[in-house]
C-alpha positions in Angstrom: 86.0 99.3 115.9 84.0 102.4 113.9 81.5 102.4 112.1 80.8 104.3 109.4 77.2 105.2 108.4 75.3 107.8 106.3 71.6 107.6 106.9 70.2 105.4 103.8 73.9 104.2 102.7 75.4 101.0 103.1 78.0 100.4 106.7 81.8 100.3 106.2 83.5 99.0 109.2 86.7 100.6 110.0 89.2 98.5 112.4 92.3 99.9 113.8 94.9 98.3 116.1 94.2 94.9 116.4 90.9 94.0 115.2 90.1 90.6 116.8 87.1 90.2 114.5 89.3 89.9 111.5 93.0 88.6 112.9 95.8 90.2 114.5 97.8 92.7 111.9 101.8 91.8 112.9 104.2 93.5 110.8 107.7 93.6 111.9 108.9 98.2 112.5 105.7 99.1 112.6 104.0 101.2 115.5 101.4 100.2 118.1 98.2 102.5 116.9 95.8 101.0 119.4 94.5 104.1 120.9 94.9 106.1 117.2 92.1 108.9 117.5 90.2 108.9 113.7 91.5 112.5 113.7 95.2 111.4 113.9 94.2 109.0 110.6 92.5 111.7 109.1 95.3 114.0 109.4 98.0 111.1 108.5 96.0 110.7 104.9 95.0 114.5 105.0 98.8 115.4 104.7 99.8 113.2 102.3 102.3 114.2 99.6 100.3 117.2 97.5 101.2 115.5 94.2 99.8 111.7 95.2 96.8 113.7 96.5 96.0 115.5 93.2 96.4 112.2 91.3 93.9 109.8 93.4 91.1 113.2 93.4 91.4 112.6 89.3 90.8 108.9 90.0 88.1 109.8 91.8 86.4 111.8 89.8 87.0 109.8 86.6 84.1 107.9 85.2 86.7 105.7 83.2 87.2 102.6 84.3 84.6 99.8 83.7 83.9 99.0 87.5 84.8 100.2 91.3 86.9 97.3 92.2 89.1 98.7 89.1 88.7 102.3 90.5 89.6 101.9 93.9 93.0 99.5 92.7 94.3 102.6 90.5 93.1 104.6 93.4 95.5 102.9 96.0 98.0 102.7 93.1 98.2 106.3 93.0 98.4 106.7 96.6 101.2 104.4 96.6 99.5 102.6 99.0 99.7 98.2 98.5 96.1 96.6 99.7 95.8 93.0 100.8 92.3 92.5 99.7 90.7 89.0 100.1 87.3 87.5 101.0 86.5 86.6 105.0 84.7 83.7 105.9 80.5 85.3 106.9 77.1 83.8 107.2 75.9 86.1 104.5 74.9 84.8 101.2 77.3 87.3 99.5 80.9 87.6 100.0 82.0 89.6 102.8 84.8 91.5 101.6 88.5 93.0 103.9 90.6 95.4 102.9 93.6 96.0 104.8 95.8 99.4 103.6 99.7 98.5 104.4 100.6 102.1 105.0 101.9 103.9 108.5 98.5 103.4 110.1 96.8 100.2 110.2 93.8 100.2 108.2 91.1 97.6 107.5 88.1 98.1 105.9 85.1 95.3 105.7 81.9 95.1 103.6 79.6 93.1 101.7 81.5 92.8 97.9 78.6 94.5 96.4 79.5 97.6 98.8 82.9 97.8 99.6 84.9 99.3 96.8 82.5 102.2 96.6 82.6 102.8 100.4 86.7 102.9 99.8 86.4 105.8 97.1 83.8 107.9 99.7 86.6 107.1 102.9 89.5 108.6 100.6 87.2 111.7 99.1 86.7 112.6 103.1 90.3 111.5 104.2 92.4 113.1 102.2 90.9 116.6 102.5 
C-alpha cells in the first residue's frame, strides 16, 4: 500500500496487487503486478496514447462541469479507462469511497467521498506527464 500525502492536503491511498484491506482483484489474462515499482505505473500512464493524453489535460483544466465526481467520470472516459467505483464499509461518519481503474495495471484508489474525486484529477495531472 502507498500513501499519498502533500503536507496540509487530504491522504489518497494507492493499493496495487492484491490489496487485502479492500478484496482480492481477480480478473481472468491479466498480469500478476505485485511487486509493480510506482515508476513502472507512472510510466504505464505516462505513455499513454498522445491523443487520449491531450484530451483528459482539457478535462482537467476545464472548469465546466458542475462537480468533481462529474469531472473525474469524463476524465476516465477520455482515458478510455472503465472505473468500478462503489462505497466500502468504514467507521467513519462519511462514506469512504474505492475506486478501482480496470486498465493494464491494477489500480485502486480510496478516500473519504468528500476527498476522493479531487485526489483522482491531482494522481492523473502527475501520472500522465
Amino acid at each position: 500500500m502507498k500513501q499519498f500525502h502533500t503536507p496540509g492536503a487530504p491522504k489518497l491511498v494507492a493499493f496495487h496487487g492484491k490489496p487485502s484491506e479492500v478484496r482480492e482483484l481477480q480478473v481472468p489474462g491479466r498480469v500478476n503486478h505485485r511487486n509493480v515499482r510506482i515508476c513502472d505505473r507512472h510510466n504505464y500512464f505516462k505513455n499513454f496514447d498522445p491523443l487520449l493524453k491531450e484530451a483528459a489535460f482539457k478535462v482537467i483544466r476545464s472548469d465546466g462541469y458542475r462537480s468533481s465526481q462529474e469531472k473525474v467520470l469524463r476524465l476516465l472516459s477520455a482515458l478510455k479507462i472503465k472505473p468500478s467505483i462503489y462505497a466500502v464499509k468504514s467507521l467513519s461518519i462519511e462514506r469512504l469511497i474505492c475506486i478501482e481503474l480496470n486498465c493494464d495495471f491494477d489500480v485502486v484508489l480510496l478516500a473519504l467521498e468528500s476527498q476522493i474525486y479531487n485526489e483522482v484529477i491531482k494522481y492523473f495531472t502527475d501520472m500522465l506527464v
